[in-house]
N, C-alpha and C positions, 0 to 999 in steps of 0.2 A: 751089711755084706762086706767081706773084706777081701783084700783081691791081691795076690803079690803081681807087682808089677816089677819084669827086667830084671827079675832076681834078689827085688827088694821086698822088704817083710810086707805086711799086710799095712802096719801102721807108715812106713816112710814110700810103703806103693802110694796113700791116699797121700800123702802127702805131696809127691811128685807129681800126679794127674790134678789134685787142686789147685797148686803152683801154675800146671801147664794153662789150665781153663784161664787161671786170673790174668796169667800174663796175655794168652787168646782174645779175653773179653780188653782189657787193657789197652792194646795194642788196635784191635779193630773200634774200642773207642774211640782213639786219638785221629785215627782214619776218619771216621766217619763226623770225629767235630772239627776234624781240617778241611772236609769238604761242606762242610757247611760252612765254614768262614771263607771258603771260596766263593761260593756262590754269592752267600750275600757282597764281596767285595764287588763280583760281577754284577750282581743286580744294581749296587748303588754307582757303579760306573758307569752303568746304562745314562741313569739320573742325569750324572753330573755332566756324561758327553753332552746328553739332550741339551742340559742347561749352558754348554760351553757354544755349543751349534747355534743357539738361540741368542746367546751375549757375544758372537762372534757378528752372524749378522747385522746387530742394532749398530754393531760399532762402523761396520763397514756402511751402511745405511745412513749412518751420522755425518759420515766421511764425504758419502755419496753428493747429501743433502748440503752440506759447508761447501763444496765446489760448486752446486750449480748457485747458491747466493752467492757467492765472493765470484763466480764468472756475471753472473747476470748484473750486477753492483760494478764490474768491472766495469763492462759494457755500457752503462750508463754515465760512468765518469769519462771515459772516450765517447760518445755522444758530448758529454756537456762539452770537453775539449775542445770537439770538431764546431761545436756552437760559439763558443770561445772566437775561435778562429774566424768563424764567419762575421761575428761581430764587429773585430779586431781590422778585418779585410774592410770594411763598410763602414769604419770611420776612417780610416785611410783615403779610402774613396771619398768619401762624403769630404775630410778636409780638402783645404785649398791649394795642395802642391801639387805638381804633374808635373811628368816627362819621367826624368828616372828618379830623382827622391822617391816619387809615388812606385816607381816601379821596385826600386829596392826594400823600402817596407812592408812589400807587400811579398814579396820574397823571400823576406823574412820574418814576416810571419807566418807564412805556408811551413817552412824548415820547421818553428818552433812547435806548430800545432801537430807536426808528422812526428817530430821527437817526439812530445807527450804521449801520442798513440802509441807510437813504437815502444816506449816505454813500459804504457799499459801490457802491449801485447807480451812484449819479454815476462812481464810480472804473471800473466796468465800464462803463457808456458811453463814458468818455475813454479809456477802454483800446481798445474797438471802433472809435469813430475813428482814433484811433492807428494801429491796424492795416490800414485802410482807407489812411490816407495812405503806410504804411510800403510796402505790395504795388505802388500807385502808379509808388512811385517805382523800386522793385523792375524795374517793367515799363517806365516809362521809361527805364531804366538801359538793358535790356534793348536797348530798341528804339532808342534814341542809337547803342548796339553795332554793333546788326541796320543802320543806315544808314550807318555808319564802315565794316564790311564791303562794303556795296553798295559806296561809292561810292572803293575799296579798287579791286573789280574793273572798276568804268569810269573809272578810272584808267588802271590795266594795257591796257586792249584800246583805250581814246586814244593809247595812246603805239607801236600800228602801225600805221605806213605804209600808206595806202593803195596797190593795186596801181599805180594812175592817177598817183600822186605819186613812187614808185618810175621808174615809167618818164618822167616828166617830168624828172624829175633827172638818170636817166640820159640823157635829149635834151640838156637843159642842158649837160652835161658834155662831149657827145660835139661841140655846135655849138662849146664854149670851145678843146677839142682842135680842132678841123679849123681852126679861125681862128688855131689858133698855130702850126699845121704849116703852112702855105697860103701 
């Protein structure tokens, strides 16, 4: 069956409406295998969040896990200190000087067993901040990722065609053919 299209013969009408289908089908191709490489970007980002959420926690749980040993290890060595000290004080005692020799060494070794504590303690404070900035950035890391992901899948789903642009192309195309058949 031969059909004039638009004023054109029978053989450059078919020729025109085969052109328009190809470009049609062409064009709602390129649509429809863009959105499926969407998709799948979103599904495997689904994945890889789960698996960022999952390696985000062990880290922070790591973190968690290092400050209470290194607090409780603290605490221990300020125990042995304060032991130290009592020691220190009870041979003092126990030697044979009195009045104030005994009283000044003994003075001084109170000051030195408080430094060492005090010491500990400062190291345990800088340790807790420590840990404070270390989870931070932990979660920053984190959420740098979690945004690299998003903007991963609005990437993917910019890059199809809208239906309206699909078909405008396909008019483009089909007014370039009839102008060169014509």
């Amino acid at each position: 069956m031969c059909v004039a299209v638009l004023g054109l013969g029978a053989k450059a009408g078919g020729l025109f409406l085969g052109s328009l289908g190809l470009n049609l089908a062409t064009g709602l191709a390129q649509r429809s295998a863009a959105q499926a490489a969407a998709e799948q970007t979103y599904r495997s980002t689904l994945i890889t969040n789960e698996s960022l959420e999952r390696s985000s926690a062990l880290q922070q749980e790591a973190l968690a896990a290092e400050l209470k040993e290194t607090r409780a290890s603290k605490a221990q060595e300020k125990l042995a200190k304060t032991i130290q000290g009592l020691e220190a004080k009870g041979r003092i005692k126990a030697g044979e000087q009195t009045g104030i020799t005994t009283q000044l060494l003994l003075q001084n070794e109170e000051r030195q067993t408080a430094n060492e504590r005090e010491a500990i303690n400062q190291t345990l404070e800088s340790i807790g901040r420590q840990y404070v900035r270390n989870r931070e950035g932990l979660i920053a890391q984190r959420d740098n990722r979690r945004n690299q992901l998003q903007s991963n899948i609005n990437q993917a789903y910019n890059q199809i065609p809208s239906l309206g642009s699909v078909l405008l192309n396909v008019a483009t195309q089909g007014l370039t053919t009839y102008a060169q058949l014509s």
